[in-house]
C-alpha positions, -999 to +999 in steps of 0.1 A: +848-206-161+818-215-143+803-251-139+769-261-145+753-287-130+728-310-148+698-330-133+718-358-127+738-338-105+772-343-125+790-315-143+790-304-175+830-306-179+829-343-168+799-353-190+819-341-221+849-364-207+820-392-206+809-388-240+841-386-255+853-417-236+819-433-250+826-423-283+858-443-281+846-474-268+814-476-298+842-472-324+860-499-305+826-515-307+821-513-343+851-528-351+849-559-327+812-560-342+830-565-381+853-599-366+828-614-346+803-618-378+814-647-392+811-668-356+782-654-348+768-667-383+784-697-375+767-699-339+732-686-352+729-715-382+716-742-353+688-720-352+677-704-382+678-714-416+673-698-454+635-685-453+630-689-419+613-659-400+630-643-372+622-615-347+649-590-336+632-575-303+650-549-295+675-545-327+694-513-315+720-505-348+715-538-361+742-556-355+727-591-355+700-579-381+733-582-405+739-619-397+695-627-398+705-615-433+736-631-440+714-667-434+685-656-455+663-652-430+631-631-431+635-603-402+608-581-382+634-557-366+614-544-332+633-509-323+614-476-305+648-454-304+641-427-331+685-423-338+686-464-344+658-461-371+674-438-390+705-462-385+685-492-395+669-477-425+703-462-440+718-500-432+690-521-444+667-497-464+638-528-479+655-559-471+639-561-436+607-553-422+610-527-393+586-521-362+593-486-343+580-495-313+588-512-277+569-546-267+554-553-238+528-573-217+498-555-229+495-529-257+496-487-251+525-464-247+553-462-223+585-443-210+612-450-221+648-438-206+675-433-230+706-434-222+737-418-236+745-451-250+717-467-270+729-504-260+716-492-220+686-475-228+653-491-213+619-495-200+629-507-171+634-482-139+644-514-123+671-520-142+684-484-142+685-483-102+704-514-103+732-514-126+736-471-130+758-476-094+775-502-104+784-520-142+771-488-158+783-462-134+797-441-166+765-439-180+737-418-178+698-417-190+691-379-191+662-381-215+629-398-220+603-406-249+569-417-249+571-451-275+541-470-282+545-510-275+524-538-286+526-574-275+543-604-294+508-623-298+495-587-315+535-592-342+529-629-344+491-621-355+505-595-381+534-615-393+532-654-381+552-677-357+588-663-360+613-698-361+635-674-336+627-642-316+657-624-299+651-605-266+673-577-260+654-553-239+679-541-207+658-557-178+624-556-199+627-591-207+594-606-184+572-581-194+580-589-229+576-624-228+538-617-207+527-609-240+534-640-253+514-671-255+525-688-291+553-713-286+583-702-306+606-728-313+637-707-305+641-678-286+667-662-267+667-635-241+693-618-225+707-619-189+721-597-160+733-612-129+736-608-100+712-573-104+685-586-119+685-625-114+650-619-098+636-611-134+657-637-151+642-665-128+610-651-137+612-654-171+627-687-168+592-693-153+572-674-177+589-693-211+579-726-194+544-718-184+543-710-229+560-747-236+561-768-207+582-795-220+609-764-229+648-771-229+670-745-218+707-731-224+729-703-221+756-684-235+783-663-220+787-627-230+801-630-268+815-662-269+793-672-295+790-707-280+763-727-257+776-733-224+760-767-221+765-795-239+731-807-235+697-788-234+684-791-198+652-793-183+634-759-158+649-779-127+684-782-141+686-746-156+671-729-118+699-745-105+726-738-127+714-703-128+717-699-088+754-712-091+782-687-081+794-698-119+768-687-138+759-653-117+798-645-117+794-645-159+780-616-153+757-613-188+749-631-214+716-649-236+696-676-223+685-698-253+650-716-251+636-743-271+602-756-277+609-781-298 
C-alpha cells in the first residue's frame, strides 16, 4: 500500500502507531490522576480554603478543577481547547464557572497549536521548537485555532482577586503573568528546564515586579510536596533555579506568595 506523507513530514502508518501509543499512556494517565487526588487535596489545603476563589488558567480536562472542588472552593476554569470544554462541561456541568479562552499580556485573538495531546498544546512557538526534538519528540501539533485571550486584570475585574491562580500554559507562562498587576496571594506556575529556563527566570522577575516583598517555592513534577522548607526570597530562588539540581528536575510548579 502506498504511504502518504503529512506536513510534518512523518507517515501516516507511524502516526497511527503514535496515537495508539498515546491513547495508552492518557488511560495510564487517568488512572494515576484517580490515586493521586487525595495528596494533591492534601497538598492544595495550605493554600486554598472552603469559599475561597481560585483560578485554573489553563484547566485542560480538569483534573485539578476536581480537587478546587473537593475543598469548596469557588473556580473560574480558563480553557480555549474546544474538545476540553465539552470535557469540562460533561464533568462539572454548574458547579464551576468556565472561561473559553487563552490569557495573555494584552487582550485580542491568537494562534494556538494543538497538539495531538491536549496536555502539549500551546501558544508558544517557542516552546514547540524547543521541546518537539527532544522531551516531546512523539508528539506532534498538526492543527491550529484562532482563540480569543484576555488578560488576568480584565478576569479579576469580572470576577475579584482569586486567593490562588494556577498557571498551566506550556511555555506561555510570562505573557500570562504581563497581564497581571493585582497581587494574588498564591499562585503557581509551571516550569520547563533546561528549554525554557530563559522564560522561567523571567517570570520569576515579572511575579516580583507585582509583589516585591514575594516568597518563592517549588515543587517537583507530582510529588505533591514543596521542595523547600522555607519560602525564600528573589535572590535565593535565582539561584536555586540555576543549580544543576533544580534544572535536572526537569518540570514542575513554582509556588509564589504575596502574603
Amino acid at each position: 500500500m502506498g504511504i502518504v506523507k503529512n506536513l510534518f513530514g512523518k507517515t501516516t502508518v507511524y502516526k497511527k502507531w503514535q496515537d495508539k501509543k498515546i491513547a495508552s499512556f492518557k488511560k495510564e494517565q487517568e488512572l494515576n490522576e484517580k490515586l493521586l487526588i487525595p495528596e494533591r487535596k492534601k497538598f492544595y489545603q495550605q493554600f486554598i480554603n472552603a469559599g475561597d476563589l481560585v483560578f485554573d488558567v489553563g484547566a485542560n480536562e480538569g483534573n485539578r478543577v476536581q480537587v478546587f472542588l473537593d475543598l469548596n472552593a469557588n473556580i473560574v476554569a480558563v480553557e480555549p481547547q474546544p474538545n476540553c470544554i465539552e470535557i469540562l462541561k460533561q464533568k462539572f456541568d454548574n458547579k464551576i464557572i468556565i472561561e473559553q479562552v487563552g490569557l495573555s499580556n494584552e487582550s485580542g485573538e491568537l494562534e494556538m497549536f494543538i497538539a495531538n495531546d491536549s496536555t502539549i498544546s500551546s501558544f508558544s512557538s517557542e516552546f514547540i521548537d524547543k521541546t518537539s526534538s527532544g522531551r516531546f519528540s512523539n508528539y506532534l501539533w498538526e492543527h491550529k485555532i484562532k482563540v480569543p485571550v484576555v488578560t488576568l486584570d480584565s478576569l479579576i475585574g469580572k470576577y475579584g482577586i482569586p486567593k490562588f491562580c494556577k498557571i498551566d500554559v506550556e511555555g506561555f507562562e510570562l505573557n500570562v503573568l504581563k497581564g497581571l498587576n493585582h497581587q494574588i496571594p498564591f499562585i503557581s506556575f509551571e516550569y520547563c528546564v533546561p528549554e525554557m529556563q530563559e522564560k522561567m527566570h523571567e517570570c520569576l522577575v515579572q511575579l516580583i515586579k507585582i509583589s516585591p516583598n514575594g516568597k518563592f517555592n517549588y515543587s517537583i513534577e507530582e510529588t505533591m510536596k514543596l521542595e523547600l522548607s522555607n519560602w525564600v526570597s528573589f535572590e535565593e530562588f535565582v539561584s536555586i533555579s540555576n543549580s544543576n539540581l533544580f534544572v535536572s528536575s526537569l518540570f514542575g510548579d513554582i509556588y509564589f506568595k504575596s502574603i
